[in-house]
Residue, then its C-alpha position, 0 to 999 in steps of 0.5 A: x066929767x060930764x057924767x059929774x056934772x049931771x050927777x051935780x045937777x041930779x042932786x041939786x034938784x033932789x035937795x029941793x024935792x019934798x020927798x028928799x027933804x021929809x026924809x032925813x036920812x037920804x037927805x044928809x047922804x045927798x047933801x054929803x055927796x053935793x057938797x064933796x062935788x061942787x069943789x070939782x064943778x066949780x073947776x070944772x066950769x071955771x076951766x071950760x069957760x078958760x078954754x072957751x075964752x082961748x078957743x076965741x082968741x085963737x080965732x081972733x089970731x087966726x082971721x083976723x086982718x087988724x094987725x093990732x087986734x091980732x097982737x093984742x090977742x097973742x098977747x093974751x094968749x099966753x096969759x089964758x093958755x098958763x091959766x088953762x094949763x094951772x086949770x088943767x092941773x087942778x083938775x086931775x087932782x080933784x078927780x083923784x079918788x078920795x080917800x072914803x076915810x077923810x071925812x071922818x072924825x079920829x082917834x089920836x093916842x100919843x105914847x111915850x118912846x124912848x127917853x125915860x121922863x123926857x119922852x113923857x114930856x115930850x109927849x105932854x107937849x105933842x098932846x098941847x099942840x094938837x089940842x091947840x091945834x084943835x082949838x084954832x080948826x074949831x074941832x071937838x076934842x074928846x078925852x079917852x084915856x091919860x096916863x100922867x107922870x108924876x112931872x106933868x108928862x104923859x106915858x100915853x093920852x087917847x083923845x077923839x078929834x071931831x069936825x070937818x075933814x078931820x081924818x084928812x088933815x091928821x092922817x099924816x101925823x102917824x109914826x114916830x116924832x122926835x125930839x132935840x133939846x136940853x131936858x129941864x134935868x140936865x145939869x151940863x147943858x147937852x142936847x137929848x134925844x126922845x121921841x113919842x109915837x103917834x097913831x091916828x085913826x079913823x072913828x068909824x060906827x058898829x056897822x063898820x066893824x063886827x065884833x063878836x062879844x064872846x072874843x072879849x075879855x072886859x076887866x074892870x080897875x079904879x083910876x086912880x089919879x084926879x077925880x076924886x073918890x068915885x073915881x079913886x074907889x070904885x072900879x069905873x075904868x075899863x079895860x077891853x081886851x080883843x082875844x083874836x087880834x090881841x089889841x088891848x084899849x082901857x078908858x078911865x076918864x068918865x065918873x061911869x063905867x057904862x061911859x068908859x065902857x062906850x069909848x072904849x069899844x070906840x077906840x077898839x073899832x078903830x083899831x080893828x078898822x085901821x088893822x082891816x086896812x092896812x091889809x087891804x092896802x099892804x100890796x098896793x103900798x108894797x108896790x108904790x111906795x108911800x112917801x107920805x102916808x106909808x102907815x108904819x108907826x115905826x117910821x120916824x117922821x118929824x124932828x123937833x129941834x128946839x136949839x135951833x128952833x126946827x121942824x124937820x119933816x122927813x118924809x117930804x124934805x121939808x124943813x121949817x123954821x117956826x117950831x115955837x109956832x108949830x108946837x103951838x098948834x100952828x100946823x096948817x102950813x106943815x099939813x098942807x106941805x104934805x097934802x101937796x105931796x101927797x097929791x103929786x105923788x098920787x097924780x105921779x101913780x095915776x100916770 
């Protein structure tokens, strides 16, 4: 920890150097860094100057011959060593390593499952309440690619989510979410079952991944849909397909095909890096099982059921009572649920 707190100290004084300062680049690696630390020097002081308070009030209890000073500082002892015990806790957590990928922006595709229409428009309400969500954290949403039905529902929508610490607070929503309600077309009044996927990954740069031009197959299509009729009439959209790992992405919301074109290989690199990962930690996560984040998107995560106004997360047990809110874009208290999982779960391996 004392090495930390010298790299903190390095690293404030280097922010101040012109050197450093003329030099851009450098200068925002620095500053990244700083910032990603102080969280664990703060603790890291504010847990020393705890510990060095108890250390005195031992002594105070230890030698001194005031039968009244000697109580009083039992007394505080017990408050000060549960703070230093709490202090303690948070530490091991900050000195957990970091997921390199958390500070990253995204890329969220969303698809229908099964459940015909209503899938479709569970989906559309999946895709509102992430915007939302969106909307209240102050991020960037950026549309890639829809493909709307025909009753205002979504087959599947791609959308990049740009911000602070984005990819450390969506990573959890991968896997299949389902739904429990009364569809708009039922007649009799019975609950049905649908359900959507949902993929989230990190937006990573060209230097990331390397893709050779000659593995890809780019086929352009019109739109069709809302736009007009550049869009309508000429073949702006753009459909990219990687021969080697048979993924398949297509843009379509830009006027330009050059624009499509860049989005698309952005979403393509973020899906040979998630593919790149997940066969990097595949032993690890055989060996502990991830109770959070296990990557499959065939796990079934989350229940949305609208009767009795639910939200259901399998993973950690947790069931909560405000899904109007949820849906909403209300998911702070859900997502940090499953930090705090996360975290114990890791601290748990650490042991």
């Amino acid at each position: 920890m004392e090495q930390v707190k010298a790299r903190y100290d390095e690293i404030t004084g280097l922010l101040g150097d012109p050197a450093v300062i003329s030099d851009q680049e450098r200068l925002k690696q620095l500053g990244k860094e700083h910032s990603e630390l102080t969280p664990l020097v703060k603790a890291y002081e504010t847990y020393r100057a705890a510990r060095r308070e108890l250390d005195g009030l031992r002594e105070i209890t230890a030698s001194s011959g005031d039968p009244d000073l000697k109580s009083m500082a039992q007394a505080e002892m017990e408050e000060v060593s549960a703070r230093v015990q709490r202090l303690e806790e948070e530490l091991k957590i900050l000195l957990l390593p970091r997921d390199p990928d958390d500070s990253r922006n995204v890329i969220v595709e969303i698809r229908a499952g099964t459940g015909g229409e209503e899938a479709a428009l569970f989906a559309a309400d999946l895709f509102r309440m992430y915007s939302r969500h969106a909307e209240r954290m102050s991020w960037k949403l950026d549309l890639l690619d829809l493909n709307e039905t025909g009753m205002g529902g979504v087959k599947e929508v791609s959308f990049g989510l740009g911000g602070e610490g984005v990819y450390g607070m969506m990573k959890f929503e991968s896997g299949v979410h389902r739904v429990q309600r009364v569809p708009e077309t039922e007649t009799q009044g019975r609950v049905h079952t649908s359900a959507a996927t949902v993929a989230v990954l990190p937006e990573v740069e060209a230097v990331d991944v390397a893709i050779n031009p000659a593995d890809l197959d780019i086929d352009t299509f019109r739109s069709g849909g809302k736009g007009g009729q550049n869009v309508n009439k000429v073949e702006t959209a753009v459909r990219i397909t990687h021969r080697p790992s048979g993924i398949v992405v297509a843009c379509r919301q830009e006027r330009s095909q050059f624009q499509n074109r860049e989005r698309a290989m952005k979403m393509l690199r973020a899906k040979l890096y998630e593919a790149k990962m997940v066969e990097q930690v595949g032993d690890v996560a055989a060996q502990r099982k991830m109770m959070v984040k296990s990557g499959d998107r065939s796990d079934k995560i989350r229940t949305y059921n609208f009767p009795q106004n639910r939200v259901t997360d399998h993973r950690i047990g947790v069931t909560l009572y405000n899904l109007s809110e949820i849906i909403d874009g209300k998911l702070d208290e859900l997502i940090e649920q499953l930090k705090i999982a996360d975290r114990t779960e890791k601290l748990k391996a650490a042991e």
